[in-house]
C-alpha positions in Angstrom: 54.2 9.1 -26.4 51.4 6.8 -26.0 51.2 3.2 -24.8 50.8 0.8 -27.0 47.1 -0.6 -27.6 46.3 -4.2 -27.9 46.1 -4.6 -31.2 49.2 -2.9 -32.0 51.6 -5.3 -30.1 49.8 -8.3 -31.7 50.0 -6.6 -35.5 53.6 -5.2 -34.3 54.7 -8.8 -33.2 53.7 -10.9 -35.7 55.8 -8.2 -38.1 58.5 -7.8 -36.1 58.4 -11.9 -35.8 58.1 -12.5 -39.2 61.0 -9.8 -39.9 63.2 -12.1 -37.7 62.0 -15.4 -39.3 62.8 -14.3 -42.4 66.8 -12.9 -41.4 66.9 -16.4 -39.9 65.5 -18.8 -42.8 67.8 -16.6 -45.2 71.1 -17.9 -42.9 70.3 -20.5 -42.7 68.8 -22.7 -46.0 70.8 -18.8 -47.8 74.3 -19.1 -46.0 74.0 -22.7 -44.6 74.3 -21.0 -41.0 73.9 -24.1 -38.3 73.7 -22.8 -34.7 74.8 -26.7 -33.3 77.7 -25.8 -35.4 78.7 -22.7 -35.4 77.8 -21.5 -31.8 78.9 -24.7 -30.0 82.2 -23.3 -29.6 81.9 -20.4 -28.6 78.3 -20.1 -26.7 77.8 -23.9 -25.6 81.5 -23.6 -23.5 80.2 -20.1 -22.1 76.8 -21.9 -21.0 78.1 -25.5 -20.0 76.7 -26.8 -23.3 73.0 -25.6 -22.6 71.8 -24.5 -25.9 70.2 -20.7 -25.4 67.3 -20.1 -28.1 66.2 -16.9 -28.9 62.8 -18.5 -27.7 64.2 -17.9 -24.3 65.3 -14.8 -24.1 61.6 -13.4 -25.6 60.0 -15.7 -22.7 62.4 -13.6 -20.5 61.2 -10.2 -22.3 57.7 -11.0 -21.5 58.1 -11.4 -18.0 60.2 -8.1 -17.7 57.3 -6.6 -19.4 54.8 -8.0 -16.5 56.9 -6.8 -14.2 57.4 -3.3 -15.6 53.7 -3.2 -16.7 52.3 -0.3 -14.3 55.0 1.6 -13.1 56.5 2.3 -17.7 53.7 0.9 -19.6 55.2 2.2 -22.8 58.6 1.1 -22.4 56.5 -2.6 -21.5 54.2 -3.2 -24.2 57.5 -2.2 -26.9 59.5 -5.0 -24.4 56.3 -7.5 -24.8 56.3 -6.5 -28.8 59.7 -7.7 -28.8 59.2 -10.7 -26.2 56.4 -12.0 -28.5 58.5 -11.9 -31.3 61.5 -13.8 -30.6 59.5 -16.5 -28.4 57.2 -16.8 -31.8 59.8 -16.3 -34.0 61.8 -19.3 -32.5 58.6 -21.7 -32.4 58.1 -21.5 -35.9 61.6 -21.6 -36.9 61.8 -25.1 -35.2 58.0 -26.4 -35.4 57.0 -24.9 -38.8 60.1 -24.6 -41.1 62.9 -27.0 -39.7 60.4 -30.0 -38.8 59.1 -29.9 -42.1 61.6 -29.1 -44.4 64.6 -31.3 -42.9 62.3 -33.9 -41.1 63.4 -32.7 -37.3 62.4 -29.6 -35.5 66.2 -29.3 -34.3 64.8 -27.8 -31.2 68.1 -29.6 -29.0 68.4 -28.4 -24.9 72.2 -28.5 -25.5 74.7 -28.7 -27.9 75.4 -32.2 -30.0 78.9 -33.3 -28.9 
């Protein structure tokens, strides 16, 4: 199996990113999902409160993939791919679909009390 090339982890990330926008926009505005609601329970007592966006985790991926980058290039541009994805996926979640559709990008550091 072949690395990745360039252009195939920004075409696979902005699929794979849109894939995920759309899951989320459909539990959202579909289901009326609310993660200040419905995770503050359970994940904000588990973190101290601190919200965790996906956002995080992908900036987290990326780095992995940086530091896994010579030594399993394949198994680090599929890890950037996905890394990309959630960090993008989460920025226009907030920024590009919550800020303009229900006046506030929502984008909280921890849980509302």
């Amino acid at each position: 199996m072949r690395a990745l090339t360039a252009r195939q982890v920004v075409v696979y990330s902005l699929l794979l990113a849109a894939a995920m926008e759309g899951v989320t926009a459909l539990l959202r505005f579909g289901l009326g999902w609310e993660a200040t609601k419905m995770c503050a329970s359970t994940e904000g007592r588990l973190t101290g409160g601190i919200r965790l966006h996906h956002g995080y985790l992908g900036v987290v991926a990326i780095g992995l993939a940086a530091g896994l980058w010579r030594r399993r290039p394949i198994a680090a541009r599929w890890l950037l791919v996905v890394g990309i994805s959630l960090a993008l996926s989460d920025a226009v979640h907030h920024f590009l679909v919550l800020w303009p559709i229900v006046g506030s990008p929502q984008f909280d550091l921890v849980y509302p009390p």
